[in-house]
MOPAC internal coordinates of N, CA, C and O (Angstrom, degrees):
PM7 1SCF
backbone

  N    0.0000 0     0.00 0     0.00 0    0    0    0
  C    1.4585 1     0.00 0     0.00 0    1    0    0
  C    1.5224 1   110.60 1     0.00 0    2    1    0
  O    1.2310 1   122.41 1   159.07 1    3    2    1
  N    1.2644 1   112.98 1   -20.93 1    3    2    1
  C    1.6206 1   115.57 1  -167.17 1    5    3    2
  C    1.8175 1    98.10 1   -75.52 1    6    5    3
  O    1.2310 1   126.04 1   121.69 1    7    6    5
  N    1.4829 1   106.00 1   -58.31 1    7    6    5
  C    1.3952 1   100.67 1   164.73 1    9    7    6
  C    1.4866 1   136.26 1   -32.89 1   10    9    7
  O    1.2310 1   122.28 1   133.14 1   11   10    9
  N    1.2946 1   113.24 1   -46.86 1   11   10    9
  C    1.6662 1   113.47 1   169.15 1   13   11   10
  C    1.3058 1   122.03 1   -73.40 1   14   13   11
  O    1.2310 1   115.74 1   158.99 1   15   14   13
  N    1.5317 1   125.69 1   -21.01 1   15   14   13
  C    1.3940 1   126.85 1   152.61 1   17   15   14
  C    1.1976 1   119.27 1   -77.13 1   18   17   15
  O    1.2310 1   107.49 1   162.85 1   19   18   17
  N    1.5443 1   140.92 1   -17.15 1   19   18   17
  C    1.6371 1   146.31 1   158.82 1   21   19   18
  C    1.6797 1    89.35 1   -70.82 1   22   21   19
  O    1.2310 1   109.41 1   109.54 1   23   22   21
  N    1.2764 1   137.45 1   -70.46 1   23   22   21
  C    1.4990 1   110.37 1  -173.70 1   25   23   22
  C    1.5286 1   131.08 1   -64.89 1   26   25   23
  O    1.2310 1   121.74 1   146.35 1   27   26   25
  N    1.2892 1   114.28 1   -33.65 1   27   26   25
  C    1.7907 1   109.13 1   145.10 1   29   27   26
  C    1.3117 1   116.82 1   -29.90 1   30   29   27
  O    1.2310 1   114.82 1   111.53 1   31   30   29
  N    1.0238 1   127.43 1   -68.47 1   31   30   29
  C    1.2910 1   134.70 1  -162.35 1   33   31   30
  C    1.3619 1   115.03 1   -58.29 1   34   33   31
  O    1.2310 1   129.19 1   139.88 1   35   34   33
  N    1.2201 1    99.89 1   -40.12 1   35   34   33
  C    1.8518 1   117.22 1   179.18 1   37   35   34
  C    1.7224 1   106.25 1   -75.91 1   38   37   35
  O    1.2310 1   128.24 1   119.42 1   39   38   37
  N    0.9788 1   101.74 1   -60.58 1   39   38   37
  C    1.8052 1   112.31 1   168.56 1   41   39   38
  C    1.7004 1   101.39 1   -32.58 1   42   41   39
  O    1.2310 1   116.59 1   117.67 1   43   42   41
  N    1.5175 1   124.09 1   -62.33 1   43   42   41
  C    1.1179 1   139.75 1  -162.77 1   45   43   42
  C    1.5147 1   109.81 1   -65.49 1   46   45   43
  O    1.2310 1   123.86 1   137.71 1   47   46   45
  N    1.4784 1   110.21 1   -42.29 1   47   46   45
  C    1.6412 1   106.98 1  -179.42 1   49   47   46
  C    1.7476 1   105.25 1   -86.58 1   50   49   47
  O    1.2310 1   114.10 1   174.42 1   51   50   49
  N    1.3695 1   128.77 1    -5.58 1   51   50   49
  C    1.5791 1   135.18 1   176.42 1   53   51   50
  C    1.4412 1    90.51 1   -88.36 1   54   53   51
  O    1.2310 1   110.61 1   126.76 1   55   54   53
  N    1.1752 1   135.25 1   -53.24 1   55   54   53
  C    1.1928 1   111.37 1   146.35 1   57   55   54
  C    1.7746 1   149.10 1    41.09 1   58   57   55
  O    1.2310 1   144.26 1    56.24 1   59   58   57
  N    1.6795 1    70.46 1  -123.76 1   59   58   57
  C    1.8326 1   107.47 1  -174.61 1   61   59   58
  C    1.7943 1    93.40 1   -78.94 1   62   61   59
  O    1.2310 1   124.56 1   144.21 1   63   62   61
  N    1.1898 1   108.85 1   -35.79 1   63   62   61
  C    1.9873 1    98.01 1   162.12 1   65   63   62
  C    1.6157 1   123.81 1   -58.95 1   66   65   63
  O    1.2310 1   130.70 1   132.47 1   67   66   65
  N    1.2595 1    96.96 1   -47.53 1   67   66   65
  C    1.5642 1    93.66 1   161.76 1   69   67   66
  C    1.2649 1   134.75 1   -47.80 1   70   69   67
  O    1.2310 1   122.23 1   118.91 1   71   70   69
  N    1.4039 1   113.34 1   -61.09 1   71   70   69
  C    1.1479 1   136.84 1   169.08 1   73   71   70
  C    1.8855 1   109.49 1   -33.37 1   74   73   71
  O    1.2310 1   133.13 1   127.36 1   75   74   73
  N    1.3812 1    92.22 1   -52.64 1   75   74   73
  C    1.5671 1   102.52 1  -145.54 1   77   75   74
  C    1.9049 1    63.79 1   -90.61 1   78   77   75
  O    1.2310 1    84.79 1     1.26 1   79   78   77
  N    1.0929 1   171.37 1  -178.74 1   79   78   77
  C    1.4746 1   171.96 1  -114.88 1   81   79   78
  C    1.6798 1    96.14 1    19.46 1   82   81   79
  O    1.2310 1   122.36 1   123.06 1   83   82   81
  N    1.5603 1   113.09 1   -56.94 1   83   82   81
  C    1.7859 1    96.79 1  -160.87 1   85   83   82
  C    1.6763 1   100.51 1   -81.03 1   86   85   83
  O    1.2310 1   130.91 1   166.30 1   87   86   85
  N    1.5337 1    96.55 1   -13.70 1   87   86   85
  C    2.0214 1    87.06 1   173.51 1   89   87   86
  C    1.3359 1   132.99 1   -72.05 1   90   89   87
  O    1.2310 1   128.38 1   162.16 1   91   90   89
  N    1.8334 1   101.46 1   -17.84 1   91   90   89
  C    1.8687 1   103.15 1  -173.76 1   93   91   90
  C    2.0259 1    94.59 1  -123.91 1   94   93   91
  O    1.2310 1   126.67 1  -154.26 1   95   94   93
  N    1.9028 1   104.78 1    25.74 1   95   94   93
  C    1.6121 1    82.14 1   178.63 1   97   95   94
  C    1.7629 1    79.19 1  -135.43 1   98   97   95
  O    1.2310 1   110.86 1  -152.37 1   99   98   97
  N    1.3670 1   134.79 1    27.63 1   99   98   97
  C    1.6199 1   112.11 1   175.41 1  101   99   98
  C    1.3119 1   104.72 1  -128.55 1  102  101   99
  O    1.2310 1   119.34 1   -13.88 1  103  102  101
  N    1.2127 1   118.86 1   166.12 1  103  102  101
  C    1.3854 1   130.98 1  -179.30 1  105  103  102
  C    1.3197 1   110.97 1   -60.83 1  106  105  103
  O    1.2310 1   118.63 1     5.74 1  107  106  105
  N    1.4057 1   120.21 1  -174.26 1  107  106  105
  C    1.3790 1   133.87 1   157.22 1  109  107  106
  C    1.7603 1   106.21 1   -69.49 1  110  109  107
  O    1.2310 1   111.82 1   153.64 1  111  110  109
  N    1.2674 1   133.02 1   -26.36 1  111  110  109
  C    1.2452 1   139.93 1   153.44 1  113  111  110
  C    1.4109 1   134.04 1   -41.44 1  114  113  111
  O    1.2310 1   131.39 1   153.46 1  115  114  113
  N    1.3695 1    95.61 1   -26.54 1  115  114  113
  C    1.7104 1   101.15 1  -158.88 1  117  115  114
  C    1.5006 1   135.63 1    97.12 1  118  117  115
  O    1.2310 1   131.86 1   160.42 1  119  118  117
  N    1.5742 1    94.71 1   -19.58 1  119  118  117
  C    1.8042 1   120.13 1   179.61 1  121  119  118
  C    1.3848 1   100.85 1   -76.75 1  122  121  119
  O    1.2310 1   121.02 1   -41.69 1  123  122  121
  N    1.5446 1   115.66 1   138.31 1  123  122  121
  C    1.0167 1   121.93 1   146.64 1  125  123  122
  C    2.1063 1   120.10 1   -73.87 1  126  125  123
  O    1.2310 1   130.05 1   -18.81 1  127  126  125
  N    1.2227 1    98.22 1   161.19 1  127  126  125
  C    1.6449 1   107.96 1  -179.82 1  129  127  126
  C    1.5461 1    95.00 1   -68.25 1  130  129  127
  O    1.2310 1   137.02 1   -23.52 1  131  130  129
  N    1.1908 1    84.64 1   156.48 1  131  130  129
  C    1.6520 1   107.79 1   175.23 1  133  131  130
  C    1.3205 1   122.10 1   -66.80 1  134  133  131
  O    1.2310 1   119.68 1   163.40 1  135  134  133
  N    1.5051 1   118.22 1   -16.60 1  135  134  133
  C    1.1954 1   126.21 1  -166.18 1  137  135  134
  C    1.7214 1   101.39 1   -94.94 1  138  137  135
  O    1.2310 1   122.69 1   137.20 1  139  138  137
  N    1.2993 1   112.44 1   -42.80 1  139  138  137
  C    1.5944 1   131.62 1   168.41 1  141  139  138
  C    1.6321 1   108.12 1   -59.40 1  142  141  139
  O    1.2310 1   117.10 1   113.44 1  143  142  141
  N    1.3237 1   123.12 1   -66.56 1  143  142  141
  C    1.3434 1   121.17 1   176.08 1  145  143  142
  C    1.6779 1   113.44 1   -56.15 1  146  145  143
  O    1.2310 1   123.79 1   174.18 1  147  146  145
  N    1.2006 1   110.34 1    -5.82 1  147  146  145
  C    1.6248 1   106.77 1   168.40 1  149  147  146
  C    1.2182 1   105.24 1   -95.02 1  150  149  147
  O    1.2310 1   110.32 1   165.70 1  151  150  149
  N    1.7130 1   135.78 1   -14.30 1  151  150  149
  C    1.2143 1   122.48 1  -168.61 1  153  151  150
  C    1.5350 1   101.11 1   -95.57 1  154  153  151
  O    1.2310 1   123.31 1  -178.20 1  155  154  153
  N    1.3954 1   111.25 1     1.80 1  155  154  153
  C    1.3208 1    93.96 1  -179.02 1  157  155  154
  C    1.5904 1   120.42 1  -111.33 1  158  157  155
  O    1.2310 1   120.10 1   180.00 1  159  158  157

């Protein structure tokens, strides 16, 4: 059980990094830049 609450947790902070990546790299659109959508 400890394992499925250590991968929650991990899931949860990949996350709020994501999150906090598409909030300071997309337009007022919602689009990411062209330069970003190529890195992915």
């Amino acid at each position: 059980m400890n394992k499925i609450s250590a991968m929650r947790e991990k899931r949860a902070g990949l996350w709020e990094q994501t999150k906090s990546f598409l909030d300071t790299h997309t337009d007022k659109d919602g689009k990411l830049s062209a330069e970003d959508a190529a890195a992915l």
